[in-house]
C-alpha atoms as a printed R data frame, in Angstrom:
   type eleno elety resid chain resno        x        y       z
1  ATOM     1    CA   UNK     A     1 -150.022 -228.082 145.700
2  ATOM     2    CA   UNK     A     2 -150.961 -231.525 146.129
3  ATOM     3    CA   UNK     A     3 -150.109 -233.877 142.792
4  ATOM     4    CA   UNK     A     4 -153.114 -234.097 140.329
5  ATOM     5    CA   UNK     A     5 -154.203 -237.155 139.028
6  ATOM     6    CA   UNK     A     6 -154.399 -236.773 135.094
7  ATOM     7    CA   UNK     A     7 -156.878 -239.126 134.398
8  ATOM     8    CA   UNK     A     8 -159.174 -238.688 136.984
9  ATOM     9    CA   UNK     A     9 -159.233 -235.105 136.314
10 ATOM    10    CA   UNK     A    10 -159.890 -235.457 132.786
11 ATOM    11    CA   UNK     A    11 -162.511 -238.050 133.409
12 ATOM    12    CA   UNK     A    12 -164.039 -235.258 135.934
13 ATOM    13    CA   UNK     A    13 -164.132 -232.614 133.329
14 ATOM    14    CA   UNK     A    14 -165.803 -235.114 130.737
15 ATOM    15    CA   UNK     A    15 -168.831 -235.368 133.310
16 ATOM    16    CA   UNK     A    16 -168.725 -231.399 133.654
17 ATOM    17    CA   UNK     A    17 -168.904 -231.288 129.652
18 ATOM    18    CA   UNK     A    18 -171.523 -233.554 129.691
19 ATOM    19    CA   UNK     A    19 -173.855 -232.116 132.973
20 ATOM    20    CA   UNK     A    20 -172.607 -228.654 132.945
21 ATOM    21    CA   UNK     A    21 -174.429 -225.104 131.416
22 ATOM    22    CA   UNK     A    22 -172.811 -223.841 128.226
23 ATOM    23    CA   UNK     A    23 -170.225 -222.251 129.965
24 ATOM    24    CA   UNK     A    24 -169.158 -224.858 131.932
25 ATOM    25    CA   UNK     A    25 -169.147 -226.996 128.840
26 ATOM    26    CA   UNK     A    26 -166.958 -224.633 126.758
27 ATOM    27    CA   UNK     A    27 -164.380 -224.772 130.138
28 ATOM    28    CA   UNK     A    28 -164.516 -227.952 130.051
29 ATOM    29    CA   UNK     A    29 -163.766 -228.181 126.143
30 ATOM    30    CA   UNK     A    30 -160.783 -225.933 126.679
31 ATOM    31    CA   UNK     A    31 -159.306 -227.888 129.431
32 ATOM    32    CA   UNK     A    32 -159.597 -230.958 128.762
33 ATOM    33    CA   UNK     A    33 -157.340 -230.711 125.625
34 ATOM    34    CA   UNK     A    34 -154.417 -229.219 127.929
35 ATOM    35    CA   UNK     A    35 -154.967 -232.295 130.284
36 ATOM    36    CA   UNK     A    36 -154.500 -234.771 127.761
37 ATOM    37    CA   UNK     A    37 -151.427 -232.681 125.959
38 ATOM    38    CA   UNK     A    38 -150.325 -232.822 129.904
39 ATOM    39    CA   UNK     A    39 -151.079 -236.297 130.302
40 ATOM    40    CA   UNK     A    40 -148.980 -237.265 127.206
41 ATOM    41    CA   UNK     A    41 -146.014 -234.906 127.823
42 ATOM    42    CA   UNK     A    42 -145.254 -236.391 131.331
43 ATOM    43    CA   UNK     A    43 -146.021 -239.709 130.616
44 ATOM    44    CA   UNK     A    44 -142.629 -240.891 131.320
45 ATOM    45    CA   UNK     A    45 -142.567 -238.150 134.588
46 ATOM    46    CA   UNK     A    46 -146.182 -238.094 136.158
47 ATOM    47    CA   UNK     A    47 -144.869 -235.993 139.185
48 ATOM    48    CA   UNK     A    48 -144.472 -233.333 136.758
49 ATOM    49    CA   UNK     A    49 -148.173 -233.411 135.336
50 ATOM    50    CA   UNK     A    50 -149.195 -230.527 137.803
51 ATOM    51    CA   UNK     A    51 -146.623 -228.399 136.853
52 ATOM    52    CA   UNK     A    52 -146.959 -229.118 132.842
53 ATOM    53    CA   UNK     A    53 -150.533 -228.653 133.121
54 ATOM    54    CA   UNK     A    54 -150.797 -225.047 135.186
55 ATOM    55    CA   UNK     A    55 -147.845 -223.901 132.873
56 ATOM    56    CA   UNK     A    56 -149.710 -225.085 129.264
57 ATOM    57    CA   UNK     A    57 -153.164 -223.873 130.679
58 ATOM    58    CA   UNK     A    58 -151.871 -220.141 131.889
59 ATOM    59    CA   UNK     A    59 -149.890 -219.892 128.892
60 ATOM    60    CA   UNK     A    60 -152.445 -220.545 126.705
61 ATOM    61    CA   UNK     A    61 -155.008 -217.774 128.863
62 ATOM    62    CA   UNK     A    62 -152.494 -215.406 127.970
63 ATOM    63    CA   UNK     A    63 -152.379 -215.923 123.957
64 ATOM    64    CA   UNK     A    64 -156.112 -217.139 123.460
65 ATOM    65    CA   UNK     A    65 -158.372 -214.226 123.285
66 ATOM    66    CA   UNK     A    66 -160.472 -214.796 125.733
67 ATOM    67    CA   UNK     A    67 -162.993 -212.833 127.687
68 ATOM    68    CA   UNK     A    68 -162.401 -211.993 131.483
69 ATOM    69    CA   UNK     A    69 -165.213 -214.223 132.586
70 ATOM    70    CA   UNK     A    70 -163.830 -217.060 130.832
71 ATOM    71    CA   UNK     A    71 -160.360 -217.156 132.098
72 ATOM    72    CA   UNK     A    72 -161.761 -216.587 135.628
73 ATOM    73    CA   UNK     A    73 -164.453 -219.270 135.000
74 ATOM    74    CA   UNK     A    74 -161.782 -222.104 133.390
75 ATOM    75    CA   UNK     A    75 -159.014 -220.776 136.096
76 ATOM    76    CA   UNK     A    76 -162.207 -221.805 138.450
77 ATOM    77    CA   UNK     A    77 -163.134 -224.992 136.784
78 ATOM    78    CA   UNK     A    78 -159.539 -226.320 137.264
79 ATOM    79    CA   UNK     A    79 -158.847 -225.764 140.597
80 ATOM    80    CA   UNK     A    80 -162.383 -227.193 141.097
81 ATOM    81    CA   UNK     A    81 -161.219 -230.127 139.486
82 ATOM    82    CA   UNK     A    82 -157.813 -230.352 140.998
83 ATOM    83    CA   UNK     A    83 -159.822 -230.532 144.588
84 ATOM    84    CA   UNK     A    84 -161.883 -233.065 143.320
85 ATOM    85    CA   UNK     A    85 -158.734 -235.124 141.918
86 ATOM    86    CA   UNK     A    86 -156.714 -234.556 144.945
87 ATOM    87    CA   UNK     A    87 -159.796 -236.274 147.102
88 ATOM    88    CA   UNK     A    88 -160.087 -238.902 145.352
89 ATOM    89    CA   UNK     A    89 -156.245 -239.239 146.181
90 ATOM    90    CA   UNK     A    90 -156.955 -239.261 149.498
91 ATOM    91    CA   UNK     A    91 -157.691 -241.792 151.673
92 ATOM    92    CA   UNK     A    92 -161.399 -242.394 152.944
């Protein structure tokens, strides 16, 4: 797993909240909260955002009641959105 950049990612998920249909809005919503708890938490230890943020957001899938589609689209959204952080990580 390549290492996420926080605020990128968060900044991606603001445009999908803002562009997206309702359900990619409510993913959005729901993720971007976790990112910013993630963001905070390893503030002093960004290597460890990835692993804070999978951990908070599949923790939280498994208490929230939530409907299959849901988890499957924000367990979608994110790993759209890690892709997208990880290449703009990358060099062009």
């Amino acid at each position: 797993m390549s290492m996420l950049n926080g605020e990128q990612l968060y900044n991606w998920l603001l445009q999908q909240e803002a562009e997206g249909d309702d359900d990619r809005r409510f993913y959005s919503s729901y993720l971007l909260g976790h990112v910013s708890l993630a963001i905070a938490e390893t503030e002093e230890a960004p290597s460890q955002f990835n692993n804070q943020l999978y951990h908070c957001v599949e923790e939280a899938l498994g208490i929230d009641k939530l409907s299959e589609a849901d988890i499957i689209g924000i367990r979608e959204l994110l790993k759209q959105g890690a892709d997208q952080a990880s290449n703009q990580l990358s060099p062009a």
